[in-house]
N, C-alpha and C positions, 0 to 999 in steps of 0.2 A: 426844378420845382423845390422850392425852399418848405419844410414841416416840422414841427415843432416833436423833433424825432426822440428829443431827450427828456420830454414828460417824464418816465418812468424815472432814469437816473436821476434828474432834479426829485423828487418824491423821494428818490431813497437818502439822499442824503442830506433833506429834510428832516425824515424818520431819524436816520443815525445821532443828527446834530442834537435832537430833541430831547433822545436816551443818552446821549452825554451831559446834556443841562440836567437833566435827571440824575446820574450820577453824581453829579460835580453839586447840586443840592442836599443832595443824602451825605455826600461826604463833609460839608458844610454841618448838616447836620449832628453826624455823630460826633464833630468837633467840639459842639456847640452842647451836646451834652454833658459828652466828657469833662467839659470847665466845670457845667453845671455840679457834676455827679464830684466834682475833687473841693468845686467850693463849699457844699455843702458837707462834706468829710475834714473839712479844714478849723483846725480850733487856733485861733489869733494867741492864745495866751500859750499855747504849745510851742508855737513856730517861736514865741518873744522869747521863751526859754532857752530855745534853742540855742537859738543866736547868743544871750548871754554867755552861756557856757562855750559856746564856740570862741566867743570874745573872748572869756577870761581862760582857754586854754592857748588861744594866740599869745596872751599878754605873758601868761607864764611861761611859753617853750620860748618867745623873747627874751626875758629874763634870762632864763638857762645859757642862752647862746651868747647870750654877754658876758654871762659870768666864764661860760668855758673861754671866749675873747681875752678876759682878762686874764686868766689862769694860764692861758700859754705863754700872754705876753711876761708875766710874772716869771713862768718854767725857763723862757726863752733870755729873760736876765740875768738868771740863777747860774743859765750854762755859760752865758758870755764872762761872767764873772771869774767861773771856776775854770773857762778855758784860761785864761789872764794869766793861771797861776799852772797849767799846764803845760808842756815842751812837746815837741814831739821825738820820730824815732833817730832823727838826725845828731840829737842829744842823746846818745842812745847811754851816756857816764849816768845822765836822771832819769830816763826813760822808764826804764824798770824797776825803778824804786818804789816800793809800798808805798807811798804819796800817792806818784804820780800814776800806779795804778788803780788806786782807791779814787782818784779825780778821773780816771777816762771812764772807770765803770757808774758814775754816779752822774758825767755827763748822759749814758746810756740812757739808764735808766729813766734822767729827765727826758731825753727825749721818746721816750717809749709815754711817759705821758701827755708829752703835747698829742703825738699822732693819736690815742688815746680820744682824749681832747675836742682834736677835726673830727675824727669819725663823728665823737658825741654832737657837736654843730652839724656836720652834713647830716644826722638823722633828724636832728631838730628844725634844722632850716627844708628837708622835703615835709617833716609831719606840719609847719606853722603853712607849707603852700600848698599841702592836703586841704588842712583846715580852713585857710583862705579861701578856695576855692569852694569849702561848702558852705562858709558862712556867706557867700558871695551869690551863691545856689538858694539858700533858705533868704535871703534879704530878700530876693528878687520873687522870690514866692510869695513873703509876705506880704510886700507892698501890691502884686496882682489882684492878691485872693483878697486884700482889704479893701482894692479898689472897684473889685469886678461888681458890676450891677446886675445881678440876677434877675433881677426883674424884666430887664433891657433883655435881657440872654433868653427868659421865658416867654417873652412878647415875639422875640424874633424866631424859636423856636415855631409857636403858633405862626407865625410868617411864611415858614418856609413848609408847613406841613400844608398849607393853603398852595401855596405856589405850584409845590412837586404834584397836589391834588389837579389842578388847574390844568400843568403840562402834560400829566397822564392820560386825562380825559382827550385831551387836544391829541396825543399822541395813539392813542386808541381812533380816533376818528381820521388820523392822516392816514393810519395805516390798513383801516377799512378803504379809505380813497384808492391809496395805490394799490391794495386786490384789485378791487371794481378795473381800475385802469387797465392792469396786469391781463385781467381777466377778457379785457375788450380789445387789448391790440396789441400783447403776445403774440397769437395766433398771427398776426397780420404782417410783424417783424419779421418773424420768423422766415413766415413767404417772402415777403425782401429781400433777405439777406441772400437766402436762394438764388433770385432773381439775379442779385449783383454779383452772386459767387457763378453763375452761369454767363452774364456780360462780361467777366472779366476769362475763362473758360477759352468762349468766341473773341474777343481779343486776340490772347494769347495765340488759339488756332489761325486766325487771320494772317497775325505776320508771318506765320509758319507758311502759309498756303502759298504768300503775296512771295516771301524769299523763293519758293519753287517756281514762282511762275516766273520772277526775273530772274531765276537760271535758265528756265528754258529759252528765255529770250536771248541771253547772252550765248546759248549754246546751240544756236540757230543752224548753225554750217557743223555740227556734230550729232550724228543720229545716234552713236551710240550715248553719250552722254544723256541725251534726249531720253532715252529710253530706263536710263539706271534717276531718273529725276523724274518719272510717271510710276515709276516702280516702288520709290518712297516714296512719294505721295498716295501712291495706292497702296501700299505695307500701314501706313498710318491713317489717312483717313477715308480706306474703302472704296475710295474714288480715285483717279490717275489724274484727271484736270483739275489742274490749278485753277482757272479761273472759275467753271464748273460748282467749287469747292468753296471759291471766296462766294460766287454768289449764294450758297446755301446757308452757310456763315451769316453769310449779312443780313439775310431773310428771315434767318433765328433771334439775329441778335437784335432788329428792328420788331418782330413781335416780343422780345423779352422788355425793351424797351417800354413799348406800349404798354407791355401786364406793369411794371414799373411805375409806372405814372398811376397807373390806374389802383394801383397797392398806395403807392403814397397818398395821392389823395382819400382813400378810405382812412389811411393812419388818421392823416388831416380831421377828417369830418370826426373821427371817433374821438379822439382827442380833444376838438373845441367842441362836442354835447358834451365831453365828461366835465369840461373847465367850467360851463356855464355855472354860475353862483345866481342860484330862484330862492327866492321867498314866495313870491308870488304871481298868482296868474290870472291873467285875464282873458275871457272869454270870448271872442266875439258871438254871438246867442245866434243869432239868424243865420251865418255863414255856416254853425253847423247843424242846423236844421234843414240842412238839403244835402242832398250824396251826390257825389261825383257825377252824376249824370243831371243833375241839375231836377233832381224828383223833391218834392218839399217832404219830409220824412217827420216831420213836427218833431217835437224835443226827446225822443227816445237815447238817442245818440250823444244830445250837447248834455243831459241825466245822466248817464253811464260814465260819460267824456270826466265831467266834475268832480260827480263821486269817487271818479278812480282816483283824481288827481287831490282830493281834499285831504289824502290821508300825509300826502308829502306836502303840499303845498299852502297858502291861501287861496282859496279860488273865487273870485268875483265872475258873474255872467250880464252881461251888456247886450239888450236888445233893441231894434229898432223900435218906432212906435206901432210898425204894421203888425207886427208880432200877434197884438190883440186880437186884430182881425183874421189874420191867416187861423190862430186856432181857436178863436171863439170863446177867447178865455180873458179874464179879469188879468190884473198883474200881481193882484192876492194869490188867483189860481196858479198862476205860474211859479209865482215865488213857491208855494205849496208842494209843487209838483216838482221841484228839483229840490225840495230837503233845504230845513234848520241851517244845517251847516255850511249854505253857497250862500253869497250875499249876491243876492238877483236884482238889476235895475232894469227897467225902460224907458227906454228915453220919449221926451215930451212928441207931444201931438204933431205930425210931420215933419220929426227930425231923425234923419239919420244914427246913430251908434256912432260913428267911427271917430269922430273928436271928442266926442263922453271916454270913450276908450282910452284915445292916445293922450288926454288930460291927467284920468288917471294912473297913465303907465308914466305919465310927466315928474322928472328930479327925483326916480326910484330905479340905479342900475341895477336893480334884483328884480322888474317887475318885467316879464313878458306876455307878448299878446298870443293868444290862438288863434290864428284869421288866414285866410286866400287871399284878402286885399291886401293889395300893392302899397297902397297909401302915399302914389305918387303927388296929388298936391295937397298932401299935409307933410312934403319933408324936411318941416322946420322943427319938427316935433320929434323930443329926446331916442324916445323909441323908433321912429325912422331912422335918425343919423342913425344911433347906433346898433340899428339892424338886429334890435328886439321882438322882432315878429317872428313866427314858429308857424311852418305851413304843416295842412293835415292832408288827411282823408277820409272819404267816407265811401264805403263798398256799400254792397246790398245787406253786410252781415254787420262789418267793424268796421272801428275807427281807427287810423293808425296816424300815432304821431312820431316821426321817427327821431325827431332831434330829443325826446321824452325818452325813447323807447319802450312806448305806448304801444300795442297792437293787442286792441280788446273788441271781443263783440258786445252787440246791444242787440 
């Protein structure tokens, strides 16, 4: 039997998806202010300053790093020159002459300032790509914050406070749904699961039983083996015969089966009243103006039936034309007598209700009828096919409708 077992988990992760649209709004949000809150803190003629100065400190440590370029290349001629006029220690007759020491200390020194020099460039060429970088940072801000449309930002701000409004209320109502559900067929799983954790139990014990009995069978011409295999079997399940054992087994597991069936379909029925989507309901007037014994009860009951249902529902009552006659009452008086709030009809002088009814239960899947009749030849009518009819009852005390979950006296 195939049921619609996973109500509950589809609802939950309904609810879940709902509070994450929820979140993922809020965080939209506080995004959306934050622009707000930094454009309105933003002065255009600060940021332009900025950048200036960021410019004219690029253009000056450029400067610098050209000049320190050319100042090596100058130091770097200076040395080739005076090496020209320098020997080395192979020459060792000039080597040491007051010249030619006075030329290698003075190449030194030049070279102490090129490296000088480089360092001065490598500081200058990180501070011009510090700066780069932030003149790059403040551009990029200014052209946002100059362009950002606040108003667009405030408009959509109110958008979303609408929206997150909208899904809360929805998610407040889905999740009153799944209590209600929780609350109606919990209880009912729960027995299930039992059920199937018990058929699978007897399973399990069956092929246990079934392997004893085809040893004993195989061990037909051996009485002591015979004996150490009723011995397990009776060590484990209380009883010595195998087959004995499969039958008790099976007699378990075919009423577990039955309670089975008979749990799911309750899941079933509980599940499709919780799903029904009512706006509104219609009455048939006469059908409950008699009890289950077929005694004519006049309207005490279809009064009680309405009222209850007025407060969740629309409720319209649909009567025959005999109505008049069985209580001796006007259709003023009638309407009178079941209250403002039901919209009471009767129908014309020797016509039945039941087409006035299924007319207006016609191209409304929220509208169900209250009625005992079949309405087998009107089943071209929306509410026949789609099996919009709600059967009641009526005792000597109450009415009980149970796809409602109705059980009120009158």
């Amino acid at each position: 039997m195939t049921i619609n077992i996973e109500a509950i988990s589809t609802r939950k992760t309904k609810v879940s998806e709902m509070e994450k649209n929820i979140q993922d709004l809020l965080r939209t949000k506080m995004s959306i202010i934050s622009e707000v809150s930094s454009h309105d803190s933003f002065s255009p003629e600060a940021s332009q300053s900025k950048i200036n100065a960021l410019s004219n400190h690029i253009d000056t440590a450029s400067k610098q790093c050209a000049n320190e370029s050319k100042r090596i290349s100058d130091l770097e001629e200076k040395i080739a020159n005076i090496s020209k006029e320098t020997c080395g220690p192979l020459v060792f007759w000039k080597y040491l002459s007051s010249e030619q020491t006075k030329n290698r200390e003075h190449i030194s020194i030049l070279r102490k300032e090129i490296e000088k020099s480089k360092d001065s460039i490598t500081k200058l060429q990180n501070e011009i790509k510090s700066k780069s970088k932030d003149l790059s940072v403040e551009k990029s801000t200014y052209e946002k914050r100059t362009k950002f449309d606040v108003k667009r930002a405030r408009n959509e701000l109110d958008e979303l406070a609408t929206s997150v409004s909208k899904i809360e209320r929805s998610l407040e109502a889905e999740k009153l749904d799944l209590f209600r559900l929780e609350e109606k067929i919990s209880p009912h799983i729960k027995a299930r699961d039992e059920i199937i954790s018990d058929i699978r139990k007897y399973d399990s014990d069956l092929l246990l039983a079934e392997k004893y009995n085809s040893a004993l069978d195989k061990a037909s011409d051996n009485a002591r083996a015979r004996r150490d295999i009723h011995k397990q079997c009776e060590d484990y399940f209380k009883e010595g015969r195998p087959n004995k054992v499969i039958d008790e087994i099976s007699s378990k597991k075919n009423r577990s089966l039955r309670d089975l069936q008979k749990i799911e379909r309750r899941i079933a029925d509980e599940t499709r009243k919780h799903e029904m989507e009512i706006d509104s309901i219609i009455i048939d007037g006469n059908n409950a103006c008699y009890s289950s014994s077929s005694d004519f009860i006049g309207l005490s009951a279809v009064r009680t039936l309405a009222q209850h249902l007025s407060k969740r529902f629309k409720v319209t009552v649909v009567f025959d034309a005999s109505i008049r006659k069985l209580l001796k009452a006007s259709t003023q008086d009638i309407q009178k007598n079941l209250g403002r709030e039901i919209s009471t009809y009767v129908a014309p002088s020797k016509n039945a209700a039941d087409e006035y009814i299924l007319k207006l239960a016609e191209g409304c899947d929220r509208s169900y009828i209250i009625t005992n009749d079949r309405y087998s030849e009107w089943h071209d009518y929306d509410a026949v096919r789609e099996a919009r009819a709600i059967n009641f009852l009526i005792s000597s005390d109450k009415i009980i409708v149970n796809d409602l979950d109705v059980s009120i006296p009158f």
